[in-house]
C-alpha positions as a Python dict, from the first residue, in 0.01 Angstrom:
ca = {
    (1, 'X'): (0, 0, 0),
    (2, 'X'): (206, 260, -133),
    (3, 'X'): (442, 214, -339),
    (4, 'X'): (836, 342, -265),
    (5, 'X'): (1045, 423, -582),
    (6, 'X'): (1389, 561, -581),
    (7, 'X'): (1485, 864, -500),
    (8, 'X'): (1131, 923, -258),
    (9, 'X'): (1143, 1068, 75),
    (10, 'X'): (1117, 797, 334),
    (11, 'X'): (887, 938, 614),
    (12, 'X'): (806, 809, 937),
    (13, 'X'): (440, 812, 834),
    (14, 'X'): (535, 569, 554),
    (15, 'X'): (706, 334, 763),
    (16, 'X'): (455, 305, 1014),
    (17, 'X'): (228, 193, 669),
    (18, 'X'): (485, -38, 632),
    (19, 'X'): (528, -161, 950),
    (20, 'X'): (160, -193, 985),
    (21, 'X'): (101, -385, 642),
    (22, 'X'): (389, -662, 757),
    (23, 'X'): (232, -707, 1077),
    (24, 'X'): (-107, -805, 854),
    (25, 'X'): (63, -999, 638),
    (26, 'X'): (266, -1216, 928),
    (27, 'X'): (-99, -1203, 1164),
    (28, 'X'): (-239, -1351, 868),
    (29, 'X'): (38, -1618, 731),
    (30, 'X'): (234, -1744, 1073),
    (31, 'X'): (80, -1788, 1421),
    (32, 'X'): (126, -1962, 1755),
    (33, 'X'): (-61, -2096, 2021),
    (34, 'X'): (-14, -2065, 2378),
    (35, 'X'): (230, -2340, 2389),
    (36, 'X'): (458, -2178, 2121),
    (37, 'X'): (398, -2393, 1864),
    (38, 'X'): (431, -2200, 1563),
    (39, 'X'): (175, -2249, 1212),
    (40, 'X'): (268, -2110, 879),
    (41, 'X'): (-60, -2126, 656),
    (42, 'X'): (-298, -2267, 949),
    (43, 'X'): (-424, -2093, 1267),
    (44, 'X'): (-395, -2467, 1447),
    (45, 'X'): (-69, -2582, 1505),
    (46, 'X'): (-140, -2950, 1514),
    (47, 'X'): (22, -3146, 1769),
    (48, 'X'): (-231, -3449, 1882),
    (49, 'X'): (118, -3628, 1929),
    (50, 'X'): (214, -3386, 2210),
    (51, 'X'): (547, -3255, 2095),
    (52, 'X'): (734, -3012, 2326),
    (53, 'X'): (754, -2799, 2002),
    (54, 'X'): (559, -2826, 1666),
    (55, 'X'): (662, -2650, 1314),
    (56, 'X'): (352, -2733, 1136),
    (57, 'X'): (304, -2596, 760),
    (58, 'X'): (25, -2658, 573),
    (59, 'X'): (-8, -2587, 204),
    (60, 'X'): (-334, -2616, -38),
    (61, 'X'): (-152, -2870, -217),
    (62, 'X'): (210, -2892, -182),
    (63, 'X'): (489, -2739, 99),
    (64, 'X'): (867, -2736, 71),
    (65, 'X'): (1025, -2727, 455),
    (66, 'X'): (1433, -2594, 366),
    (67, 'X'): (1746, -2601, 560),
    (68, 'X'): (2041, -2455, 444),
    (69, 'X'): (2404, -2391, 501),
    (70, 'X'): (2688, -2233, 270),
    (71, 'X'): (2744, -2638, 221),
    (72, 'X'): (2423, -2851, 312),
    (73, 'X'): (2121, -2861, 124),
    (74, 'X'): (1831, -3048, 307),
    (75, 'X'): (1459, -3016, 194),
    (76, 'X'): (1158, -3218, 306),
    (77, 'X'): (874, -3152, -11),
    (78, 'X'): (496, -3280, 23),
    (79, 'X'): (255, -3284, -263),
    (80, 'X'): (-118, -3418, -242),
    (81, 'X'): (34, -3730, -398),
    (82, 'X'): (363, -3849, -189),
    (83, 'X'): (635, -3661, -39),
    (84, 'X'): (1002, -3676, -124),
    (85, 'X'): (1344, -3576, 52),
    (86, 'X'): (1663, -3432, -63),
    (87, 'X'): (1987, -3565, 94),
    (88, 'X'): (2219, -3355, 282),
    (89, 'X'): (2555, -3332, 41),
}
């Protein structure tokens, strides 16, 4: 991928590269079955529960899931040895 520095002409042939290489990287990092159930760093959404909707992230050895306001702060973390969570304040 090319790389864009100041002051270079932005051309439509470059931002089809670019539009091209995010679609890679997003094919290749989230995905979704047929049900909508979205995966970020798997290709299987699991749901053996049967959830109307599944978020499912997988990480080699640790994930952080965040959600955030201007004033709440709420994290779920998992590591290969326990997970943890951070209170809303």
């Amino acid at each position: 991928m090319e790389r864009v520095k100041p002051g270079d002409l932005i051309t439509s042939d470059l931002l089809n590269k670019i539009e091209v290489e995010i679609e890679n990287l997003l094919q290749n990092t989230v995905k979704y079955d047929n049900y909508w159930n979205v995966g970020i760093g798997t290709t299987s959404p699991e749901n053996g529960e049967g959830w109307s909707k599944v978020l499912d992230i997988l990480g080699d050895q640790h994930s952080k899931l965040s959600l955030r306001t201007s004033n709440i702060d709420a994290r779920v973390l998992v590591h290969n040895i326990g997970w943890w969570s951070a209170p809303a304040e």
